[in-house]
N, C-alpha and C positions, 0 to 999 in steps of 0.2 A: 504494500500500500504506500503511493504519494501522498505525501499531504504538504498542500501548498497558501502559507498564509496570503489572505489579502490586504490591501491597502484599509478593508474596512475591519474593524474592530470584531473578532469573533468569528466571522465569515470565512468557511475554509473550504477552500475545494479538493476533494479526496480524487486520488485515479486508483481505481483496485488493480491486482494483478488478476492478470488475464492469463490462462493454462487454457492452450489454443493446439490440438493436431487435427488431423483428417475428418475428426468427427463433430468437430465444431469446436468448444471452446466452455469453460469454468470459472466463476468466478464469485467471491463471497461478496455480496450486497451491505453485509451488517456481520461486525463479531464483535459484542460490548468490549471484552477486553482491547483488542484492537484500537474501537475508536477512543474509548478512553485515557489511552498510552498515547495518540493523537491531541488531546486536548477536548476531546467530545464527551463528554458527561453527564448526557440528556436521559432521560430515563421516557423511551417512549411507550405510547402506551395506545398508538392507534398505526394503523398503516391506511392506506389512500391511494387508488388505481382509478385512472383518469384517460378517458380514449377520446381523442380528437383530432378534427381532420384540418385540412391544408388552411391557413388563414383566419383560424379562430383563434384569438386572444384571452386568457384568463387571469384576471385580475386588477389590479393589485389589490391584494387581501390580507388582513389580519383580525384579531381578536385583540382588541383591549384589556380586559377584564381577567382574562384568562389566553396571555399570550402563549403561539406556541412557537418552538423551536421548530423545523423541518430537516430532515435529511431527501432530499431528491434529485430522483436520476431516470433516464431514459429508456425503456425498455425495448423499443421500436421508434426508429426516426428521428429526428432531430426537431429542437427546440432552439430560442433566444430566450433564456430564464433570467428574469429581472428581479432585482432585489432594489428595495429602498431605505435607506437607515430611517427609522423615525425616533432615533433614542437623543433628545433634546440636550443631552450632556455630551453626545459622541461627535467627536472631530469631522465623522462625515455625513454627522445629520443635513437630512435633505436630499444630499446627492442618490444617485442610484450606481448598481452594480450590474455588470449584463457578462453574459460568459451563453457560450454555445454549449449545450448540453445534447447526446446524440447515442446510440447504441452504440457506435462504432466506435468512437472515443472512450467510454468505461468513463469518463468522468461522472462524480457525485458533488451538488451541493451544500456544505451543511448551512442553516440560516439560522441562526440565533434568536431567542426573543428580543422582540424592539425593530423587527423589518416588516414590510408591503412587501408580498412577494405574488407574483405574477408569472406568464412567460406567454410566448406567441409560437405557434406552429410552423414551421418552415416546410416539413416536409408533406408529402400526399397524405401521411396520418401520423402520428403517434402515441405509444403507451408511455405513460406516465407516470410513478411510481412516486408515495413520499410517505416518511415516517413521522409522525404529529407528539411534540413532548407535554402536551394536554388532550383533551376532548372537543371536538367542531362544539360550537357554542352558539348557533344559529343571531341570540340575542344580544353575543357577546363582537359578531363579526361586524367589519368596518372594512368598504370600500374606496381607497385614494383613486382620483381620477387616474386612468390608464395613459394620457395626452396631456396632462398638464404642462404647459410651457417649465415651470418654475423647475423640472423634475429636470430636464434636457433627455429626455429620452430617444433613443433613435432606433426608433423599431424597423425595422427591415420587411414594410409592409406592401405587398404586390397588389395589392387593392384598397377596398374599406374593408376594414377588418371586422370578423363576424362576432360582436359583443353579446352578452346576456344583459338582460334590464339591469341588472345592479351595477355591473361593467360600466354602464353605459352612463348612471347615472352617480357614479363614484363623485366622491368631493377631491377638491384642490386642496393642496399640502396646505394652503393656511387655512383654510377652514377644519382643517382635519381634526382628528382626537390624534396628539402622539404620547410616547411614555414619558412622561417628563421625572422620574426617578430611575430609570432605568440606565 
């Protein structure tokens, strides 16, 4: 296992090893011990399988109340997974984080409590995999606008991108709820 720090506070991108001959190829998704000798110390308690096609966009999402941590990664196809700091004390609040995530590459993202996390489909489809260090919290969930200017986001989008109403109808970073103890 790679593990490679980012510029943002917490944000790590894992590359697992791959055991590759004639018959395909192995590789471990999650070993606690492992990612905790990594710096990952998330005790998850949910998993999350996500299928969608070319041009549909998800997110940016999080829970306030009951934020969660994420580990995800690609199981078919390729993604643009966006992360956005919202933790009011960290050096890159505000800004966003974008990394191509893809079957083919093995890379994993872990995302920390205190991010919007999101991503856009590139390829004809993809599966999508993520580990949750809480519970979906329906009441607890918060939509950041997916386009807001303030974000600089630069989505890689070959049309209008195909939104759900809450997508659609996400709030801009200054109206937003973010963690301001976090």
């Amino acid at each position: 296992m790679d593990i490679q720090q980012t510029d943002f506070p917490g944000l790590i991108i894992v590359k697992s090893q791959v055991f590759s001959d004639e018959r395909g190829f192995f590789k471990e998704t999650y070993q606690k011990q492992r990612y905790q000798d990594a710096g990952i110390n998330e005790t998850f308690v949910q998993d999350n399988y996500s299928h969608s096609t070319a041009g549909i966009l998800r997110g940016l999402h999080y829970q306030i109340k009951r934020p969660q941590a994420k580990l995800v990664f690609v199981v078919q196809g390729e993604i643009l997974d966006v992360c956005v700091d919202l933790r009011k004390s960290s050096p890159t609040f505000g800004k966003s984080f974008q990394l191509k995530l893809s079957a083919e590459n093995h890379q994993q993202l872990f995302v920390p409590v205190g991010f919007a996390h999101g991503f856009y489909v590139l390829s004809p489809q993809v599966e999508f995999m993520y580990k949750c260090s809480d519970y979906y919290s329906p009441e607890d969930e918060r939509t950041l606008l997916w386009n807001d200017p303030a974000l600089g986001i630069d989505w890689p989008l070959t049309g209008e991108p195909i939104l759900s109403e809450k997508d659609r109808i996400g709030l801009p970073l200054y109206e937003s709820e973010i963690f301001e103890s976090l």
